[in-house]
C-alpha positions as CSV (number, residue, x, y, z in Angstrom):
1,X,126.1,135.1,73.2
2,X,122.8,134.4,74.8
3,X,122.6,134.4,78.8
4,X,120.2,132.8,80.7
5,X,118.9,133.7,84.4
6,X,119.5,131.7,87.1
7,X,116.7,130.3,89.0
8,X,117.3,132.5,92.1
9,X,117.1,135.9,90.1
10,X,114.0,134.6,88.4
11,X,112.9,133.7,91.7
12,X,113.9,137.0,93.0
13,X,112.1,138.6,90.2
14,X,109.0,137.0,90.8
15,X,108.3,137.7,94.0
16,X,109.2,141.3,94.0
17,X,106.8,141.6,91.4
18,X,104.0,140.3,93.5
19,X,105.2,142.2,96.5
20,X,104.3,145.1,93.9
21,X,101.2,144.1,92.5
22,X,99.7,143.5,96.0
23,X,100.9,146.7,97.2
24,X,98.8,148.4,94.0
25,X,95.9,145.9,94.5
26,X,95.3,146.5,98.4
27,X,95.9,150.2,97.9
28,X,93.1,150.0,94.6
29,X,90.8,147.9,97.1
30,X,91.3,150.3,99.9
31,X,90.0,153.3,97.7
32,X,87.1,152.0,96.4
33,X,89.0,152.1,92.6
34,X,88.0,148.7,91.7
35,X,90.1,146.0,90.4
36,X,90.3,146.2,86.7
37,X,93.1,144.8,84.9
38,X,93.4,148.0,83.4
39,X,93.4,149.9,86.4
40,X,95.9,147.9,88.0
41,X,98.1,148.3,85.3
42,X,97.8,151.7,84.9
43,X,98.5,152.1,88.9
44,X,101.6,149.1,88.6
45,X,103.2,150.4,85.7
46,X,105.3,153.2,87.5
47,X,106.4,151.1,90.7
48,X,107.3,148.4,88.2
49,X,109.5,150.3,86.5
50,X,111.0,152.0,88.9
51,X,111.3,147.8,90.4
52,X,113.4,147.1,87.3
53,X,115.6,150.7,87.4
54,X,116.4,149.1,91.4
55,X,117.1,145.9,90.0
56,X,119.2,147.6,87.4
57,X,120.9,149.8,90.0
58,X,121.6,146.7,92.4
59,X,123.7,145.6,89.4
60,X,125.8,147.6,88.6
61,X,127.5,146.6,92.2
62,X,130.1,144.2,92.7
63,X,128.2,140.9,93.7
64,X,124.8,142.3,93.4
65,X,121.5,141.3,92.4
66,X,122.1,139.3,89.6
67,X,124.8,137.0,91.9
68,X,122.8,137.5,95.2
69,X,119.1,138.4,94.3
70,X,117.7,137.8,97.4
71,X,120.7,139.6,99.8
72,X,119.3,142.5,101.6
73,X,122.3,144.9,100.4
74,X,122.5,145.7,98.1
75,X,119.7,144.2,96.1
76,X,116.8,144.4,98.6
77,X,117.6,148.1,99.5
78,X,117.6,148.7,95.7
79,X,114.5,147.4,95.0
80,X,113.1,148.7,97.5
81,X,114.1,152.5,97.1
82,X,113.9,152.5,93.5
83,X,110.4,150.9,93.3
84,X,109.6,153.8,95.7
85,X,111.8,157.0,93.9
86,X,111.6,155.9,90.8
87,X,108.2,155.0,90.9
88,X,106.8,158.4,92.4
89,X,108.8,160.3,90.1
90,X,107.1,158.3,87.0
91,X,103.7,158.8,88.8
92,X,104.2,162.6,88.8
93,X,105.3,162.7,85.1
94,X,102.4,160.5,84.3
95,X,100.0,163.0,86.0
96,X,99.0,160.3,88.4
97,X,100.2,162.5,91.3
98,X,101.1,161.7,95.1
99,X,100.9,162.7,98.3
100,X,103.2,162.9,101.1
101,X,101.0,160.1,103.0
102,X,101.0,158.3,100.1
103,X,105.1,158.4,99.8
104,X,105.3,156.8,103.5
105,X,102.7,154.0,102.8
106,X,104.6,153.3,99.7
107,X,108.0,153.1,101.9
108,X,106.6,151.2,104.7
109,X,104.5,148.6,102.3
110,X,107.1,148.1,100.3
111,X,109.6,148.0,102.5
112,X,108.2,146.0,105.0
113,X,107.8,143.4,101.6
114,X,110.9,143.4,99.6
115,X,112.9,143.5,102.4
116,X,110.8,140.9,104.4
117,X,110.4,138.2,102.4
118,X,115.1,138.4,101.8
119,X,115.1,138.6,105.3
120,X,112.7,135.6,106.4
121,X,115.0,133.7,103.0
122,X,118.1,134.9,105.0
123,X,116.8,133.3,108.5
124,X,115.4,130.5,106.6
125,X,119.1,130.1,105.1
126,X,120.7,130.2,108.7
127,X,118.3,127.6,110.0
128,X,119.2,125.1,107.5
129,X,122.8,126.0,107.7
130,X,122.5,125.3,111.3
131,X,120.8,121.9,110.9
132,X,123.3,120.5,108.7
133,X,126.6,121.4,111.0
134,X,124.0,119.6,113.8
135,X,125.1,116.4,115.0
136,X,122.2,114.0,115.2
């Protein structure tokens, strides 16, 4: 039995992906390591991963990710922390390395990201919400 994704985890997906891949680009751009495809992948490979073990985590709750993708808790907080954790932890077993600067960029960046763009969604939500129960 097949299941398909619903357009808001695809959604979801997508655009914690590119909250990834620009944290890796600016922080490439901001060292001087240049922008090859194979650097970037090299650099994105562990965050991603450790994206997908958060996404994977945020699943096993009751109503997470996969029913609310773009909810804060407990999807956004386990995206967020697992990109991060799982990521460094990947990086060091990769002999990529890190630093404890490097740890707190990752958590602000990232943070600031994955958990921005749910909450502008969230606000976006309430406006709409609030428009409709509007009498004209």
């Amino acid at each position: 039995m097949s299941r398909s994704f619903s357009a808001p985890v695809v959604r979801a997906a997508l655009l914690d992906t590119g909250c990834v891949l620009l944290f890796v680009v600016i922080g490439r751009a901001s060292h001087a390591k240049g922008e090859s495809l194979g650097g970037i992948a090299s650099t994105a490979w562990p965050f991603l991963a450790g994206l997908a073990g958060g996404w994977l985590a945020a699943g096993c709750f009751r109503g997470g990710a996969w029913r609310r993708p773009a909810a804060l808790v407990p999807a956004g907080v386990s995206a967020w922390l697992g990109t991060v954790i799982l990521g460094m932890v990947l990086r060091v077993l990769a002999g990529q390395g890190t630093a404890v600067a490097f740890i707190g960029v990752a958590l602000a960046f990232l943070g600031l990201f994955l958990l921005g763009w749910r909450a502008a969604d969230l606000s976006w939500a309430r406006v709409r919400a609030g428009r409709r129960r509007t009498p004209r």
